[in-house]
DRENPA-3360 file (N, C-alpha, C; in nm, 2 decimals, always signed):
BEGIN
1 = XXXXXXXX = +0.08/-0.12/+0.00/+0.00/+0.00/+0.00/+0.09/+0.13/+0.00 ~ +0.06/+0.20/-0.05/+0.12/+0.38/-0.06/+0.02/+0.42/+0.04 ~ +0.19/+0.49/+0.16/+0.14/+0.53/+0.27/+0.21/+0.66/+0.27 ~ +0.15/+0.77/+0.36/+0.22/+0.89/+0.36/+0.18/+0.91/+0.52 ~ +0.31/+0.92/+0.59/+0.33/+0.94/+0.72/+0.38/+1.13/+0.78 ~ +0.30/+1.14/+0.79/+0.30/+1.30/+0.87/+0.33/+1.34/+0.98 ~ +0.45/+1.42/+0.97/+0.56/+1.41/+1.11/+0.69/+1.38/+1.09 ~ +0.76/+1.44/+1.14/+0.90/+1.39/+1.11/+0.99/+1.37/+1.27;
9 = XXXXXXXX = +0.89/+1.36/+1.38/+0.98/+1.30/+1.45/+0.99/+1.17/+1.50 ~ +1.00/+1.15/+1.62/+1.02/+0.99/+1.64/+0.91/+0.92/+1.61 ~ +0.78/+0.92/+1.64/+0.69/+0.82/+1.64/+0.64/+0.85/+1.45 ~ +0.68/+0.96/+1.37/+0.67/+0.95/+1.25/+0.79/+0.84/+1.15 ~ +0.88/+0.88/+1.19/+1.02/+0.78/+1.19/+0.98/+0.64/+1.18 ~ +0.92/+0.65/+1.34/+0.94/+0.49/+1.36/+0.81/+0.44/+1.28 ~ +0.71/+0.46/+1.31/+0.60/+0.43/+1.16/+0.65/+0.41/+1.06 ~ +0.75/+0.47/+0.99/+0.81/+0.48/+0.85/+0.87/+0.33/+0.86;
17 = XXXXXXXX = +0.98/+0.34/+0.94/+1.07/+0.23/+0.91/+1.00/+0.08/+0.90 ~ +0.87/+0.13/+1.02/+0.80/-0.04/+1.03/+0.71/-0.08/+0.92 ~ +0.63/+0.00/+0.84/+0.54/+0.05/+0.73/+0.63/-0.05/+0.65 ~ +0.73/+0.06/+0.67/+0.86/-0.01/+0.49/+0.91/-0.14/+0.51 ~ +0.89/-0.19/+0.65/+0.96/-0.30/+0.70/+0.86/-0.39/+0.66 ~ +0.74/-0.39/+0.66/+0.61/-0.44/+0.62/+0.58/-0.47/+0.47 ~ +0.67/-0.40/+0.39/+0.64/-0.38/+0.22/+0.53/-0.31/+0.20 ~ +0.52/-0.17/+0.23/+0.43/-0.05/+0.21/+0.53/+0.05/+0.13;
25 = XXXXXXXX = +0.53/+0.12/+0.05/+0.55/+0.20/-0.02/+0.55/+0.34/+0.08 ~ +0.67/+0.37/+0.13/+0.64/+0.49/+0.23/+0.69/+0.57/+0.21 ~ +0.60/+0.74/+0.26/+0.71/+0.86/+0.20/+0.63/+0.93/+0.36 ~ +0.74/+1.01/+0.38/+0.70/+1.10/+0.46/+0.66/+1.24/+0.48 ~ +0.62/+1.32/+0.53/+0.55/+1.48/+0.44/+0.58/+1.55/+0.58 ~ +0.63/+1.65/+0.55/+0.70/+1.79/+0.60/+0.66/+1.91/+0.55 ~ +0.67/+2.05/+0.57/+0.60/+2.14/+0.52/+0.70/+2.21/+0.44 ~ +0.86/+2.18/+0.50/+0.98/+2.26/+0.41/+1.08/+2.10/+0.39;
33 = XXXXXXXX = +1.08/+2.08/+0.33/+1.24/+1.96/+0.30/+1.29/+1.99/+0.37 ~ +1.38/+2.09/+0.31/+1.58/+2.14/+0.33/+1.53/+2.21/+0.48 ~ +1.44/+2.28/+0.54/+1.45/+2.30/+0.63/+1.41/+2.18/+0.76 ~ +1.37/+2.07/+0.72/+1.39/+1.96/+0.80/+1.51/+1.86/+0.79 ~ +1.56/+1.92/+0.68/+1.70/+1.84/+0.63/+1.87/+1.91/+0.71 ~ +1.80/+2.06/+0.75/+1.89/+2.14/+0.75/+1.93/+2.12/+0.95 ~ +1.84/+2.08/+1.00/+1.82/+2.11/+1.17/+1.95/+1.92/+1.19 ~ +2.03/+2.04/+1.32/+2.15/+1.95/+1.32/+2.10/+1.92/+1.49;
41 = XXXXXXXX = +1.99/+1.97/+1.53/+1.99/+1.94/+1.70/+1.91/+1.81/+1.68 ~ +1.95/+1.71/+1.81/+1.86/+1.59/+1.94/+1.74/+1.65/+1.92 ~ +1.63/+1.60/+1.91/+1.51/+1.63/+1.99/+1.49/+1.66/+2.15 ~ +1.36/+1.68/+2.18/+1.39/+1.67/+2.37/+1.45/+1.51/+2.41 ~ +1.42/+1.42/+2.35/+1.48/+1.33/+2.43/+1.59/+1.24/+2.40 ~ +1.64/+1.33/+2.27/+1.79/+1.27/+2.24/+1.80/+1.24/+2.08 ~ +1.71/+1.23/+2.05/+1.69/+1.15/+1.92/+1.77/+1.21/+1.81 ~ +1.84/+1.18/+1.72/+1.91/+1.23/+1.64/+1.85/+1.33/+1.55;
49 = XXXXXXXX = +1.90/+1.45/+1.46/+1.83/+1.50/+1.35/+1.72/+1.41/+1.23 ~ +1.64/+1.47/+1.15/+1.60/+1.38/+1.09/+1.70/+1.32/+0.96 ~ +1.82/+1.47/+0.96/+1.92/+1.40/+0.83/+2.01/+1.24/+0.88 ~ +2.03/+1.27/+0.96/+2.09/+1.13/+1.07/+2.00/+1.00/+1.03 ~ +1.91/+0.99/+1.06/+1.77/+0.92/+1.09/+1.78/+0.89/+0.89 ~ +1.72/+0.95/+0.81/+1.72/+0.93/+0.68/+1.89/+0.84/+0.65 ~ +1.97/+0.84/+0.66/+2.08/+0.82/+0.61/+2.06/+0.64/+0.66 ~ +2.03/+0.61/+0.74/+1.96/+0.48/+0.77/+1.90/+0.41/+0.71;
57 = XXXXXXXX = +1.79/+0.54/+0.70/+1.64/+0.49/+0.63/+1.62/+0.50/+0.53 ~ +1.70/+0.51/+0.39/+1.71/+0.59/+0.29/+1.60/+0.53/+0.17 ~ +1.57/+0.42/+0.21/+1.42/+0.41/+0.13/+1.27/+0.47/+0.13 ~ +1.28/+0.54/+0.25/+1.19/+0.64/+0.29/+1.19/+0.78/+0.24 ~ +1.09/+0.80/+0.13/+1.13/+0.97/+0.09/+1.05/+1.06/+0.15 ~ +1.12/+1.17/+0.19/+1.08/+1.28/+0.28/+1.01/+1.36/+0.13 ~ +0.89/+1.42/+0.13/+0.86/+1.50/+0.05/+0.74/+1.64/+0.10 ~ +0.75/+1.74/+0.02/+0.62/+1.81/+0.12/+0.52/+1.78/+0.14;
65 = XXXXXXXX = +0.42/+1.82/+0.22/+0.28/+1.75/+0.25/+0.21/+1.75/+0.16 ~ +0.18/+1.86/+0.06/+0.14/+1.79/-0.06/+0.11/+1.68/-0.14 ~ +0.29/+1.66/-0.15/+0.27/+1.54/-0.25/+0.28/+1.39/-0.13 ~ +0.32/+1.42/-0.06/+0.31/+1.31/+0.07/+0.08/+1.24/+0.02 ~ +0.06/+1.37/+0.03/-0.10/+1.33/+0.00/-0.17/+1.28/-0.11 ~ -0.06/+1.35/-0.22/-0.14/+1.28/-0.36/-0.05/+1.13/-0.35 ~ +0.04/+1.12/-0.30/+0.11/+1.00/-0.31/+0.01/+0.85/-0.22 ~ -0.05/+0.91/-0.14/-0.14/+0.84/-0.05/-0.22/+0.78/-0.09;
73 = XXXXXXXX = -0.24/+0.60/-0.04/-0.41/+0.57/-0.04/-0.43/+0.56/+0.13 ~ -0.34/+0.57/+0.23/-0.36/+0.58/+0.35/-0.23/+0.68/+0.38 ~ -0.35/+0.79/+0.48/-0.22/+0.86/+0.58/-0.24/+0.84/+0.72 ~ -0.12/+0.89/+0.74/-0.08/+0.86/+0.91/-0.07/+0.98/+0.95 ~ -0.15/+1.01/+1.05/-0.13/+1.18/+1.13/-0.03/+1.14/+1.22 ~ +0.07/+1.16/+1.26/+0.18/+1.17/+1.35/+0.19/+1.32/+1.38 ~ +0.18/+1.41/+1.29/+0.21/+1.55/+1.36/+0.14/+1.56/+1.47 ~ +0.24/+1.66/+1.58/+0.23/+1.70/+1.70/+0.07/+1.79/+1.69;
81 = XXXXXXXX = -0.01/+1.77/+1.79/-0.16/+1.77/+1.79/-0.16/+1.93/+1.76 ~ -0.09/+1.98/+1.82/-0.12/+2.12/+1.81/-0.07/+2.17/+1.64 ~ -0.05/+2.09/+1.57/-0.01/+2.13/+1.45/-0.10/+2.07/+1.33 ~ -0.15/+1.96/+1.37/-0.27/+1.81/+1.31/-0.33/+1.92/+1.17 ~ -0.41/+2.01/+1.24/-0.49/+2.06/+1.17/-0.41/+2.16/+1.04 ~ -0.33/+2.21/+1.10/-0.23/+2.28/+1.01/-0.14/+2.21/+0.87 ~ -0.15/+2.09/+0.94/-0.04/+2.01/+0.88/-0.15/+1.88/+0.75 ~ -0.26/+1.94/+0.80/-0.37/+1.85/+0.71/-0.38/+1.94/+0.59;
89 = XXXXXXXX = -0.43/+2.03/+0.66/-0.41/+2.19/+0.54/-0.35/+2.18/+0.47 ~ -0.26/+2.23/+0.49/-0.12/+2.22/+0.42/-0.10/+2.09/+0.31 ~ -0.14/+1.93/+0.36/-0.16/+1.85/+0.26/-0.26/+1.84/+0.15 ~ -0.34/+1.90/+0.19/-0.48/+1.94/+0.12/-0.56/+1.93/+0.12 ~ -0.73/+1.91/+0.11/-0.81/+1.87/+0.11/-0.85/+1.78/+0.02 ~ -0.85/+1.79/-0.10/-0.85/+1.71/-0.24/-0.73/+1.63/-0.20 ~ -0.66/+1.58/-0.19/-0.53/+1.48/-0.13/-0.57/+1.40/-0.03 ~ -0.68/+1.47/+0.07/-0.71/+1.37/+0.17/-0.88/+1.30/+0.15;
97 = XXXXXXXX = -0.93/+1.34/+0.06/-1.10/+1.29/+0.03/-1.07/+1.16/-0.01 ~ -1.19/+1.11/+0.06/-1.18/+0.95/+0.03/-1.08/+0.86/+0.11 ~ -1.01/+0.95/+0.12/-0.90/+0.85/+0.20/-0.89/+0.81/+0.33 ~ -0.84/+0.70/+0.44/-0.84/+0.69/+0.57/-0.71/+0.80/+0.59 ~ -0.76/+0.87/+0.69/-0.68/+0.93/+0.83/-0.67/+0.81/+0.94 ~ -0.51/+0.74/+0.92/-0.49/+0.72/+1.09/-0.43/+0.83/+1.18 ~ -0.56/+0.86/+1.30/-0.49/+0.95/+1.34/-0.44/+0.90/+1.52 ~ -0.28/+0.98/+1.52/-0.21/+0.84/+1.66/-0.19/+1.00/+1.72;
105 = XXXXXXXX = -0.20/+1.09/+1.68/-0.18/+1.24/+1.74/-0.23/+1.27/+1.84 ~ -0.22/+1.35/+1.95/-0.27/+1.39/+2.07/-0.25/+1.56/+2.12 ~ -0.35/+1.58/+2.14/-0.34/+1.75/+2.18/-0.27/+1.79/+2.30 ~ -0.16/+1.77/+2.32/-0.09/+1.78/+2.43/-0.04/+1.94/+2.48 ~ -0.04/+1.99/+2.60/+0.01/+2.11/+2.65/+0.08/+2.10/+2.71 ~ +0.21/+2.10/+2.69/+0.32/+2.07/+2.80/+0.39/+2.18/+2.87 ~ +0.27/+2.31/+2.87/+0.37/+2.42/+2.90/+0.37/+2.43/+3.01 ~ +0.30/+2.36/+3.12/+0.30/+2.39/+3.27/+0.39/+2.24/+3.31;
113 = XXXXXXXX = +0.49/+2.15/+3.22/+0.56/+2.02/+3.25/+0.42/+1.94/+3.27 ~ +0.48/+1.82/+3.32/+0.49/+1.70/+3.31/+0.38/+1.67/+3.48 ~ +0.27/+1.58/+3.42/+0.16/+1.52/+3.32/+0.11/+1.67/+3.26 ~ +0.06/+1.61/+3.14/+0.04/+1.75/+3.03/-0.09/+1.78/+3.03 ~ -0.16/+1.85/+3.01/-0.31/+1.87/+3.03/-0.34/+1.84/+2.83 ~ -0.46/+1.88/+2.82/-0.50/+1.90/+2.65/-0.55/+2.00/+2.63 ~ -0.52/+2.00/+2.54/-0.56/+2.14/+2.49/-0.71/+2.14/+2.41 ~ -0.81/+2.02/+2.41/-0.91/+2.00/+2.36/-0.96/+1.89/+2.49;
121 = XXXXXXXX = -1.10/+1.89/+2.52/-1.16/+1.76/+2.62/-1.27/+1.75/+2.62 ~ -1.30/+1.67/+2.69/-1.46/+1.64/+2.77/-1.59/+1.70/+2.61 ~ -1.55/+1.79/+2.57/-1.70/+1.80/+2.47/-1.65/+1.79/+2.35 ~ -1.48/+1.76/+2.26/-1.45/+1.79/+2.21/-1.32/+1.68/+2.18 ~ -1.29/+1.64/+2.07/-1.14/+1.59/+2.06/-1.07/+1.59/+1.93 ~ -0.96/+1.56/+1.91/-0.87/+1.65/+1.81/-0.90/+1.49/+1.73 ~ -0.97/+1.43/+1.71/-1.02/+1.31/+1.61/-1.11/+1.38/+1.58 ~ -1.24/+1.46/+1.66/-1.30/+1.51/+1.58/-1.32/+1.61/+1.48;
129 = XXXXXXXX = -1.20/+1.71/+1.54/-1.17/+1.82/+1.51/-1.13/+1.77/+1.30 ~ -1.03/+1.71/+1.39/-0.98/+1.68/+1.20/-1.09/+1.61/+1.09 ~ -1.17/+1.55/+1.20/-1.31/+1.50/+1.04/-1.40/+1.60/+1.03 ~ -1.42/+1.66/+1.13/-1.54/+1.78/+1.09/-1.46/+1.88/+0.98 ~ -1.30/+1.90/+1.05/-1.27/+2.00/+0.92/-1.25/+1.93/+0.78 ~ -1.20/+1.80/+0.78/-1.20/+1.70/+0.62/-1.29/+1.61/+0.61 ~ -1.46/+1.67/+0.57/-1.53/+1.58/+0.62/-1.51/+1.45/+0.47 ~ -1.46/+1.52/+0.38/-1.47/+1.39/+0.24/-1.34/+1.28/+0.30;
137 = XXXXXXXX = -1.30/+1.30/+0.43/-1.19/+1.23/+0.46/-1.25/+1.14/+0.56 ~ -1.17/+1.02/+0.60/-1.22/+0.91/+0.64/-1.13/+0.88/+0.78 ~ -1.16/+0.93/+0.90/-1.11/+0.96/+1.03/-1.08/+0.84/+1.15 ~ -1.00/+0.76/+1.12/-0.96/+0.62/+1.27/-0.92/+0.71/+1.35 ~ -0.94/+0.73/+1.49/-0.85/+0.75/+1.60/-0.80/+0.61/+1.65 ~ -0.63/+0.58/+1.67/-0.62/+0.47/+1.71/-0.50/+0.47/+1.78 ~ -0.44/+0.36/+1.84/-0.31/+0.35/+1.90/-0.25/+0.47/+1.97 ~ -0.33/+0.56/+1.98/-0.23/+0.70/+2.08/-0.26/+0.65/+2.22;
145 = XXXXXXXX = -0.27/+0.54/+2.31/-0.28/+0.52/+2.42/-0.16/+0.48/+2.48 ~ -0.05/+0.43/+2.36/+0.07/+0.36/+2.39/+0.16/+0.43/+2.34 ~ +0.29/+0.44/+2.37/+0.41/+0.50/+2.33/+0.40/+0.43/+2.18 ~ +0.50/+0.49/+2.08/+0.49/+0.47/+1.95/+0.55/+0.33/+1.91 ~ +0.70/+0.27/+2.04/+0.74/+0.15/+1.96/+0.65/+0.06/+2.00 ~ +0.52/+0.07/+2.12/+0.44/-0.06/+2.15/+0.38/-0.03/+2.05 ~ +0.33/+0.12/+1.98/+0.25/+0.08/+1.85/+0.24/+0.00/+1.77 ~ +0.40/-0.01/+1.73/+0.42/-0.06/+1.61/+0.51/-0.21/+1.66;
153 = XXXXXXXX = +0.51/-0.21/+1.78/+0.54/-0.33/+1.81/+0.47/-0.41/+1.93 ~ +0.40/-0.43/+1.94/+0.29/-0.46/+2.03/+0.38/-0.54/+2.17 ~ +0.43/-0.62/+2.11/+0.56/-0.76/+2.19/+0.66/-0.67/+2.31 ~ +0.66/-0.58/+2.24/+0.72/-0.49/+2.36/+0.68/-0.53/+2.53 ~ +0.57/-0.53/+2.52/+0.49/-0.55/+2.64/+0.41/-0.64/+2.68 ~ +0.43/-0.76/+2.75/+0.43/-0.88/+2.77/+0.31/-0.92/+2.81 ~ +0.25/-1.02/+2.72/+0.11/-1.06/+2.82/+0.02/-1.02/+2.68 ~ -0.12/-1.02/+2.74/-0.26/-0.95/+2.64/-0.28/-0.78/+2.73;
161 = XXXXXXXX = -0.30/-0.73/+2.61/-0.30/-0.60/+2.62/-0.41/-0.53/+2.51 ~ -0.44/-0.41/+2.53/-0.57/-0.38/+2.43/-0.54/-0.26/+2.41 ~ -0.58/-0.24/+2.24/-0.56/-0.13/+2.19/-0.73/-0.13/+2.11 ~ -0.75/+0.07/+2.13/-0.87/+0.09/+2.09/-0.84/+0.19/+1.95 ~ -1.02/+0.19/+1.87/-1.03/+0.26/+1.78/-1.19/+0.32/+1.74 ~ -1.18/+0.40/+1.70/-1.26/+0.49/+1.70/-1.33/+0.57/+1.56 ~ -1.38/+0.57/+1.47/-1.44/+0.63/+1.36/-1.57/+0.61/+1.32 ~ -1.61/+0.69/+1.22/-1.75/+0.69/+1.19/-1.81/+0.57/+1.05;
169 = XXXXXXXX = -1.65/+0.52/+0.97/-1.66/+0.46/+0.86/-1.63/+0.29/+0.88 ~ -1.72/+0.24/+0.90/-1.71/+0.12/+0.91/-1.55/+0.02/+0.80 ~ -1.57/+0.04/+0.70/-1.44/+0.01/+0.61/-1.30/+0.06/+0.65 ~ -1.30/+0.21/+0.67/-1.17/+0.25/+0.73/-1.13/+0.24/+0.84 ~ -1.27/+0.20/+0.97/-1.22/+0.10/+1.06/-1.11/-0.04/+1.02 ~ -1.16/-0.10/+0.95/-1.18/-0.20/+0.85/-1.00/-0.26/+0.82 ~ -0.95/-0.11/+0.78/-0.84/-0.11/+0.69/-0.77/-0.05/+0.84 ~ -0.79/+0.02/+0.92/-0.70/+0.02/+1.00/-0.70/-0.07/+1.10;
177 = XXXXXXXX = -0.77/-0.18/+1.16/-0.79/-0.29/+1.15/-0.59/-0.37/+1.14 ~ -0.67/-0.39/+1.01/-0.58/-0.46/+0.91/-0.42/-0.43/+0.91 ~ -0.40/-0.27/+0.91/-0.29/-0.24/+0.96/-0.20/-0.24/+1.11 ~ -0.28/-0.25/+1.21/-0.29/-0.30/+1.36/-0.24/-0.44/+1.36 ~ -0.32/-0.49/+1.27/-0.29/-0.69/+1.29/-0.13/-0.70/+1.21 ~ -0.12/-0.63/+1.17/+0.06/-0.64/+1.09/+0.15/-0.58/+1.18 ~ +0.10/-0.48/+1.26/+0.21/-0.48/+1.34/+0.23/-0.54/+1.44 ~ +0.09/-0.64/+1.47/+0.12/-0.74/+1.54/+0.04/-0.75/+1.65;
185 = XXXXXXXX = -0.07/-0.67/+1.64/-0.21/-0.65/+1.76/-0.30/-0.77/+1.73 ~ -0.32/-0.86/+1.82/-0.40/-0.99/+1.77/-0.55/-0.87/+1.73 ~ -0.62/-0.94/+1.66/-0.76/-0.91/+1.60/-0.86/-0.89/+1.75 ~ -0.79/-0.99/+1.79/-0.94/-1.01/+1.95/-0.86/-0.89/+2.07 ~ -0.72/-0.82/+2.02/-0.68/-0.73/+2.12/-0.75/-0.60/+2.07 ~ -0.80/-0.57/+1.96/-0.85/-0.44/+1.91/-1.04/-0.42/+1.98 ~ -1.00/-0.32/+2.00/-1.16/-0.27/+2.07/-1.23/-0.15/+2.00 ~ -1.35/-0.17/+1.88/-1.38/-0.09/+1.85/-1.48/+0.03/+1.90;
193 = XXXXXXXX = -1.44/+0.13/+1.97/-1.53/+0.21/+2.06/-1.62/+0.26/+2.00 ~ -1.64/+0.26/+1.89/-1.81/+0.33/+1.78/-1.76/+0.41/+1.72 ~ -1.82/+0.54/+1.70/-1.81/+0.66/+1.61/-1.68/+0.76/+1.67 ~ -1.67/+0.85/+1.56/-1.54/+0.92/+1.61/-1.56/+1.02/+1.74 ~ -1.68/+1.01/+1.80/-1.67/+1.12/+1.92/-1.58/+1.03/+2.02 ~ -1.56/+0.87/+2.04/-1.48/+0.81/+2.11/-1.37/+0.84/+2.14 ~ -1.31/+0.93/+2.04/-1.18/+0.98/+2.03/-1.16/+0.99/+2.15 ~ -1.29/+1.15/+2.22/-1.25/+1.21/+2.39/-1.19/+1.09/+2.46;
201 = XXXXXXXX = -1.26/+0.99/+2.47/-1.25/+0.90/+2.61/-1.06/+0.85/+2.55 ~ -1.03/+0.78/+2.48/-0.91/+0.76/+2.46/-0.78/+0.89/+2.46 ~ -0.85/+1.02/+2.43/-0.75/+1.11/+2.44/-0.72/+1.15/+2.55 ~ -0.82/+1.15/+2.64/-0.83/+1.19/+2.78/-0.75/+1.16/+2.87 ~ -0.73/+0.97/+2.82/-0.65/+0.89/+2.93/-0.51/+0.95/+2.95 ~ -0.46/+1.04/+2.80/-0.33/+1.05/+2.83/-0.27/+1.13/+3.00 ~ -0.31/+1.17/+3.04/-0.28/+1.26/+3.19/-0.25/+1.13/+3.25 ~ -0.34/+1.02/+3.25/-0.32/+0.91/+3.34/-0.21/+0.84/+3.29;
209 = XXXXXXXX = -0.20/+0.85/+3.20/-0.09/+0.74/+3.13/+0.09/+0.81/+3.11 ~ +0.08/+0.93/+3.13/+0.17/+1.02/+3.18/+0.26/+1.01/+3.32 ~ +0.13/+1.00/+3.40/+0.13/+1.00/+3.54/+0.14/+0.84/+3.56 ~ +0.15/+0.71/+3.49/+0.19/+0.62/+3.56/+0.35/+0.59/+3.48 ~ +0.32/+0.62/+3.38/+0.47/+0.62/+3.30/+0.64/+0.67/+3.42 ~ +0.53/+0.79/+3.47/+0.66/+0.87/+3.57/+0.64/+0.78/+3.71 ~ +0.56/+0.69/+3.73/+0.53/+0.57/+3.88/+0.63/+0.48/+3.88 ~ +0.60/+0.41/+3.71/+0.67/+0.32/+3.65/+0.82/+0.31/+3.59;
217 = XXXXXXXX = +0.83/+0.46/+3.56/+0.96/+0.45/+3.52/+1.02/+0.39/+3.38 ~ +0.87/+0.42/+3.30/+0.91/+0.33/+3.16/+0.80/+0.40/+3.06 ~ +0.78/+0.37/+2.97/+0.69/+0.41/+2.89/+0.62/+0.33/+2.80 ~ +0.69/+0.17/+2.84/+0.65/+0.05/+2.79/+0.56/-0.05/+2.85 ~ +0.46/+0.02/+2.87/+0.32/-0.02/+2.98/+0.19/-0.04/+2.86 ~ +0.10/-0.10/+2.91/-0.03/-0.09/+2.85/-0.13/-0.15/+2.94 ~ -0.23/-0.11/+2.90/-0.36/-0.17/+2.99/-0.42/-0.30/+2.93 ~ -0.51/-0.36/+3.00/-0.60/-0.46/+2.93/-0.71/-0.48/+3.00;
225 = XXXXX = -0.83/-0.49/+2.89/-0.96/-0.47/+2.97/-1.06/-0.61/+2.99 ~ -1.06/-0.65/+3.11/-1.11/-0.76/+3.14/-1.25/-0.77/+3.17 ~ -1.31/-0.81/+3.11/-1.50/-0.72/+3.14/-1.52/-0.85/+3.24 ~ -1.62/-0.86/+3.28/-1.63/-1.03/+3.43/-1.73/-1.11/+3.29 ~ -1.69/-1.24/+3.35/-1.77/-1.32/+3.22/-1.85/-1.35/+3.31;
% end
């Protein structure tokens, strides 16, 4: 499948590599190339530039959001939440109709530190935000409950564990689905929560999942939901 991954930092990266690792045809979309080519600093938590990162990954082509979009029959929202909507723009609207949005992004406020508040809640969530504004687009909220390598690597974390999802389109449920089971989420671990207002309850959790991360001392945790039989 032709995928276009949105974001160029770690959890957009790491998407890329496992996508291509998968035999998906992957490009990634940025708003300037040379000035994501040009940045020689770590991120906050170390991570190397993205020119660093490409020189690795050199099957992966960095292109602008644009064509990242016409290149697409599935995109991946990885941009940082507070940019989601900007960064959709910017790809276009005609680029995204018809198509699934996975979106793994989160509205996070980290200006007052660590657990982060959101910057959207309770009547509102940045899954819905992005399908009301592209409604010819086709909106999953999924996997933002877990750090990015359990995303794409589920085995990270030992045991049964449960990842949820969230949209209004039965098929692009469907197809994100299908993408989940390749990276290795058994079919019976996915929980589909209904339509895209679901999003709130899953984006919500992040404060909690912040605050056991810093308990824990890891970031390679997940939950599992055991209903009483």
């Amino acid at each position: 499948m032709k995928i276009a991954v949105l974001g160029t930092g770690m959890a957009g990266r790491g998407f890329a590599d496992r996508l291509t690792e998968l035999g998906h045809d992957v490009v990634i979309g940025t708003r300037d190339v040379q000035q994501t080519l040009a940045r020689t600093e770590p991120d906050a938590l170390g991570h190397p530039p993205y020119a660093v990162w490409q020189q690795t990954s050199p099957e992966v082509r960095l292109v602008p959001f644009p064509k990242a979009g016409a290149h697409a029959e599935l995109i991946v929202n990885a941009t940082a939440g507070a940019s989601s909507l900007a960064a959709l723009d910017a790809t276009g609207a005609a680029n995204l109709a018809g198509k699934v949005i996975v979106d793994i992004a989160l509205p996070l406020d980290l200006s007052q530190g660590m657990p982060p508040t959101l910057t959207v809640a309770n009547t509102d969530s940045l899954g819905e935000q992005i399908q009301r504004t592209f409604p010819a687009a086709r909106v999953v909220k999924t996997l933002n409950t877990v750090f990015f390598e359990v995303m794409i690597e589920p085995k990270r974390v030992p045991g049964e564990h449960n990842i949820f999802l969230a949209g209004d389109d039965t098929d692009a449920k469907n197809t994100a689905k299908s993408l989940l089971h390749g990276f290795g989420w058994p079919m019976d671990a996915i929980i589909d929560l209904g339509g895209i207002r679901a999003a709130r309850g899953v984006e919500m959790y992040m404060p909690l999942y912040f605050t056991l991360s810093a308990v824990l001392g890891t970031f390679h945790f997940n939950i599992a939901v055991t209903p009483r039989r």
